[in-house]
C-alpha atoms as one frame of an Amber mdcrd trajectory, in Angstrom:
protein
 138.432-142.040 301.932 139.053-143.918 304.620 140.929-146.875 303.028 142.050
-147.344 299.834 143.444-150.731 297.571 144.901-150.393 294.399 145.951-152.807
 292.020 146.943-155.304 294.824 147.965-158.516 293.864 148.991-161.547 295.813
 150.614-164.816 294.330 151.293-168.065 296.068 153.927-169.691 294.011 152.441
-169.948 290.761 148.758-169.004 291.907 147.575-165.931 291.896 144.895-165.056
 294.105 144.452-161.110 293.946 144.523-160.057 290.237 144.322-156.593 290.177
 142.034-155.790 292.963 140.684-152.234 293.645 138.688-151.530 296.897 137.944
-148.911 298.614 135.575-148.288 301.755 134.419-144.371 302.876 134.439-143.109
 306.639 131.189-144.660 308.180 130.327-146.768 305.456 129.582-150.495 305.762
 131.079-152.259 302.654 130.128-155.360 302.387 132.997-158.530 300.709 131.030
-161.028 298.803 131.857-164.111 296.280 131.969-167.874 296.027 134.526-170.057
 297.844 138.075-169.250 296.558 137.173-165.552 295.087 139.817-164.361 297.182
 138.107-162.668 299.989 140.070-164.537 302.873 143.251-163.532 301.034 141.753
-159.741 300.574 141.444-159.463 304.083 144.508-161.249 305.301 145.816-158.647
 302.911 144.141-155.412 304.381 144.981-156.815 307.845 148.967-157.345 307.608
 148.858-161.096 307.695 149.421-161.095 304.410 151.969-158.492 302.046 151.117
-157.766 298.282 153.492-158.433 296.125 152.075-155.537 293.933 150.044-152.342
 294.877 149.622-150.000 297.323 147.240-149.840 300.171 146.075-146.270 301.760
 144.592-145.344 305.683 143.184-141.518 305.505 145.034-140.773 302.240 148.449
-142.262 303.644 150.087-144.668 302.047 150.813-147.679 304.637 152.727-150.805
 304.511 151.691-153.584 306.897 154.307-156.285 307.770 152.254-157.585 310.471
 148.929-157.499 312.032 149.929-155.499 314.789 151.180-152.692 312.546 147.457
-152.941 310.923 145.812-153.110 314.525 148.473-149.351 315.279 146.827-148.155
 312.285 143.346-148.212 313.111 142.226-151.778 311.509 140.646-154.333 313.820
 139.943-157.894 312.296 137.213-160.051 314.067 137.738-163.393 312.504 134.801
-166.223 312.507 136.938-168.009 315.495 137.042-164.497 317.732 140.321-165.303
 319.322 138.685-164.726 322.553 139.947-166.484 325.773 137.260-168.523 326.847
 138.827-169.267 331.025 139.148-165.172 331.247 136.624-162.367 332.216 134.774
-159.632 329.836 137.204-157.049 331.259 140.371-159.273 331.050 139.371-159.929
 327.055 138.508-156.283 325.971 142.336-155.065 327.709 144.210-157.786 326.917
 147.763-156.646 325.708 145.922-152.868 326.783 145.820-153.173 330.307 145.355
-149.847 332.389 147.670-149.273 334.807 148.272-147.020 337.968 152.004-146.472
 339.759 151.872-147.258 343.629 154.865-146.458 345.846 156.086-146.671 342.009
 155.364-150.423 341.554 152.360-150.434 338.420 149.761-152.413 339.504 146.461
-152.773 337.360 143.876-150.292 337.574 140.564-152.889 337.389 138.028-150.172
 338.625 138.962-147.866 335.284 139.250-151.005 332.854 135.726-152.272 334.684
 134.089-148.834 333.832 135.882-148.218 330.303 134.096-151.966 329.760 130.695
-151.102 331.136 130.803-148.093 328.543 131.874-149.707 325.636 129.154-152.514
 326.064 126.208-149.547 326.504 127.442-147.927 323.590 127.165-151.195 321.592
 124.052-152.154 323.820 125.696-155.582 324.237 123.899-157.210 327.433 125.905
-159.878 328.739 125.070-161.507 332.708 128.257-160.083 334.415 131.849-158.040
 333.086 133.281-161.032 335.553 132.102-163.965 333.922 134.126-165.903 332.138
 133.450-165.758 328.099 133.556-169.303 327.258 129.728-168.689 329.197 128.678
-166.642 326.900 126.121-166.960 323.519 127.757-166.870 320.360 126.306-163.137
 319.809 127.899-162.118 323.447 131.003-163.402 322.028 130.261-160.839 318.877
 129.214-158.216 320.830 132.319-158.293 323.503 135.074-158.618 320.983 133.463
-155.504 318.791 133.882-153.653 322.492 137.687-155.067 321.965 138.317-153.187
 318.856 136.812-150.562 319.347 138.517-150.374 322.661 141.965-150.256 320.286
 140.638-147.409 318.933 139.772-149.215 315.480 138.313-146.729 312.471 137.907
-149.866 310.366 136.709-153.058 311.932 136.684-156.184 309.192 134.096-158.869
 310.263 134.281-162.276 308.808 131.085-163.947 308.843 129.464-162.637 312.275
 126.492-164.172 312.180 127.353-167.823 310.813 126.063-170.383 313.120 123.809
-168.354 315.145 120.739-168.568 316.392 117.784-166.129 314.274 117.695-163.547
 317.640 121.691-163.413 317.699 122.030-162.713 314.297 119.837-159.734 314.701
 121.548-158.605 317.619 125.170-158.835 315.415 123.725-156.569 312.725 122.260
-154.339 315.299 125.778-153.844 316.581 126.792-152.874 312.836 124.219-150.264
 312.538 125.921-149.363 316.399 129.008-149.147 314.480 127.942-147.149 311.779
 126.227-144.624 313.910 129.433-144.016 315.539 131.368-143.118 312.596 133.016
-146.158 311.982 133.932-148.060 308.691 132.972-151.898 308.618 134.015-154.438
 305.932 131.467-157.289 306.335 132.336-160.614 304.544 128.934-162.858 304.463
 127.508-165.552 302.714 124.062-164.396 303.829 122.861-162.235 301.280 120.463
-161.168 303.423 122.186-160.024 306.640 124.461-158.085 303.265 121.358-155.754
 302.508 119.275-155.390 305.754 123.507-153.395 307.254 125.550-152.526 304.122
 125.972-149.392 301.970 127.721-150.970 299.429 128.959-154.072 297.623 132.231
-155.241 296.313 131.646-158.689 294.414 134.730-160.988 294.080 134.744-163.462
 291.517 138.535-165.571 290.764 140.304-163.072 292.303 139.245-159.977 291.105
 136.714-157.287 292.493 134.622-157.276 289.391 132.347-154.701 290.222 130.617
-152.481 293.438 126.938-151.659 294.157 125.409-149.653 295.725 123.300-151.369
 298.127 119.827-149.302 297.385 120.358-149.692 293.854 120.552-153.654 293.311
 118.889-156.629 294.455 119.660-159.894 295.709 119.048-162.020 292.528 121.479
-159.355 290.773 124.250-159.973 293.132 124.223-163.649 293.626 123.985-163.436
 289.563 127.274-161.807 289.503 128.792-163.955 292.488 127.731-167.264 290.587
 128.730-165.285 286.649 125.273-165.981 285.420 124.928-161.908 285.014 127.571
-160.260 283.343 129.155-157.354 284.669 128.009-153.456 283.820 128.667-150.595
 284.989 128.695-149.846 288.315 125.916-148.212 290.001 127.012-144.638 290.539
């Protein structure tokens, strides 16, 4: 298993916003994070991502028990978070996004200076590998499309070395060809082993690039499906509680 949740639950004063929750995602699986407004999926992933500690639980990376005080102790772990907003800076280049706080650097006459023709080549292969086109690694990214934006700050986790990458709504607000370029660089993910938690309102995008789904519903995961073995009307059913719950698909 590649990460692991059990029983987490987060309060805020006297609102509780995990209950209980279970979830799990497997080594290059796509799970895909779906409920209503106020289910608790922005607190879930706050959660899995070190912005946010549980007040009960326990959380597991590769069958180790981990405890996250911060986001950077989630990012040394192997967890990337792409938010909707990107955090990208817009005034710098391709490169200067996908190493910042990485930067590769060479000694000379033992001063370190930064090594720009490995970082430029380490970026040229991360965006084949994703197949992310963008005009040059020297513009700046406040140029590019929304999907660009996508597609170079994917390169940026996986340039941390990321074995689970959490996307929050990646294709809201795009155009129809940049969505399909997003969810191609999903299936990229997948391909190369890697474990994606995709939180979407697009039901959708949710079946055309998941394996699974984990429905949230006031605070609770309330049930997982397997992807092949539901349909839409099903899940927005149990998102909305006009289907009850049964067992989960096996």
């Amino acid at each position: 298993m590649m990460f692991k949740m059990t029983g987490i639950v987060k309060r805020f004063g006297g609102l509780t916003a995990l209950d209980t929750v279970d979830f799990a995602v497997e080594h290059g699986e796509v799970m895909a994070l779906v409920g209503d407004n106020g289910a608790g999926k922005s607190t879930l992933i706050k959660t899995m991502s070190g912005a946010h500690a549980p007040d009960e639980g326990t959380i597991e990376m590769m069958g180790k028990t981990v405890q996250f005080r911060s986001p950077q102790e989630a990012w040394e772990s192997g967890i990337a978070t792409i938010y909707q907003e990107l955090a990208l800076a817009g005034k710098m280049t391709v490169v200067d996004n996908i190493f910042l706080g990485r930067e590769i650097k060479k000694p000379f006459l033992g001063i370190p200076f930064l090594d720009r023709q490995s970082m430029r080549a380490k970026t040229g292969k991360l965006l084949k590998e994703l197949d992310v086109h963008v005009p040059s690694i020297d513009s700046w990214v406040e140029s590019m499309s929304g999907g660009q934006r996508q597609g170079i700050a994917i390169a940026r986790a996986l340039n941390m070395d990321a074995n689970l990458i959490i996307m929050d709504e990646p294709t809201a607000a795009l155009a129809v060809a940049e969505v399909r370029k997003v969810l191609s660089f999903i299936k990229a993910l997948r391909e190369q082993g890697k474990s994606v938690v995709l939180i979407s309102h697009n039901i959708q995008d949710v079946f055309e690039v998941s394996d699974r789904i984990s429905v949230m519903r006031h605070g609770r995961c309330i049930t997982v499906r397997e992807t092949a073995k539901t349909d839409p009307q099903e899940i927005i059913g149990l998102i909305t509680g006009a289907h009850e719950v049964r067992a989960a698909a096996s």
